[in-house]
C-alpha positions as CSV (number, residue, x, y, z in Angstrom):
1,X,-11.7,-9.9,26.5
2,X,-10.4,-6.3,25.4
3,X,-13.0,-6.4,22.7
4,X,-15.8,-7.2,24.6
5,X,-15.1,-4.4,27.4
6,X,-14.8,-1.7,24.2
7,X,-17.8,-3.0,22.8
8,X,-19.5,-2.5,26.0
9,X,-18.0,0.8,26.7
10,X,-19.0,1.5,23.1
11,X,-22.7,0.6,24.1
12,X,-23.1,2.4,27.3
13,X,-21.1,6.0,25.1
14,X,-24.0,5.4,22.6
15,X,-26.9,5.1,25.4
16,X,-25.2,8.1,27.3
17,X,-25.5,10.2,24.4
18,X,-28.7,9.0,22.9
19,X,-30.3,10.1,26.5
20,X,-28.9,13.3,26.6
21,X,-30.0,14.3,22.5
22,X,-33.8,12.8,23.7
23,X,-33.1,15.3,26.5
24,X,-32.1,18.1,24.3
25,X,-35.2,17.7,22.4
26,X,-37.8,17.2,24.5
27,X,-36.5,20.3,26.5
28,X,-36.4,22.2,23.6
29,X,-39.8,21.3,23.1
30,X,-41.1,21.8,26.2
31,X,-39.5,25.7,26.3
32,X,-41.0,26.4,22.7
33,X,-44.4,24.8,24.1
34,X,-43.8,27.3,27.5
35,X,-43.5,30.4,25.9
36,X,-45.9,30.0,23.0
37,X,-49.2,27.7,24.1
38,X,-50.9,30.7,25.1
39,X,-51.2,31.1,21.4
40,X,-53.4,27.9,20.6
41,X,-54.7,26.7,24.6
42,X,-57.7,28.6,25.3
43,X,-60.3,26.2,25.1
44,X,-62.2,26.1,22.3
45,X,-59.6,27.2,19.2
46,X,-60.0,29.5,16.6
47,X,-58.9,28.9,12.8
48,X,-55.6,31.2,13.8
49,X,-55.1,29.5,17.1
50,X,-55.7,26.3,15.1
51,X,-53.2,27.6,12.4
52,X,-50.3,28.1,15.2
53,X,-50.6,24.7,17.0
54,X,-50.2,23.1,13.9
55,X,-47.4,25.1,13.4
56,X,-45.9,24.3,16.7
57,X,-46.9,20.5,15.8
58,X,-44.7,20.9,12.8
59,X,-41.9,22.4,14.4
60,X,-42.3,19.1,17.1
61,X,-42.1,16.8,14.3
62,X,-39.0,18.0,13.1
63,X,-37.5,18.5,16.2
64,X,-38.3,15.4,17.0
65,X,-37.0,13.5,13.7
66,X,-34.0,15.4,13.5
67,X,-33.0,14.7,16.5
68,X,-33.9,10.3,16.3
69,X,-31.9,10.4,12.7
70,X,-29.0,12.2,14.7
71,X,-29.5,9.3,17.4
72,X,-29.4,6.6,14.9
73,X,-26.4,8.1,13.0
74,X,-24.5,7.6,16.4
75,X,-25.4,4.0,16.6
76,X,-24.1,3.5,13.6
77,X,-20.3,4.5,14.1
């Protein structure tokens, strides 16, 4: 019975703080996208415009990654 409830409470810990890390990065995503798309969003891009959204697609990526090895690390302890 006492293992069961810790397991669960282990569970829920590791969805609470897998949320909140998906949180983190999609927010830091979003600000880096809010302060910076006026660099590549005009339409019709140019080869530098081109050359900083896939920058910015780059920087996503490894946000993004990061942050799912992170979440899986946590799901394994």
């Amino acid at each position: 019975m006492i293992n069961r409830k810790l397991e669960a409470d282990k569970d829920k810990l590791q969805q609470v703080v897998a949320k909140a890390m998906k949180t983190i990065m999609i927010g830091a995503i979003a600000s880096i996208e809010e302060k910076f798309s006026e660099l590549w969003s005009s339409g019709q891009m140019d080869e530098e415009q081109q050359r900083f959204y896939n920058v910015f697609m780059e920087c996503r990526k490894d946000i993004l990654d990061k942050g799912n090895n992170q979440i899986r690390n946590c799901k394994t302890l």
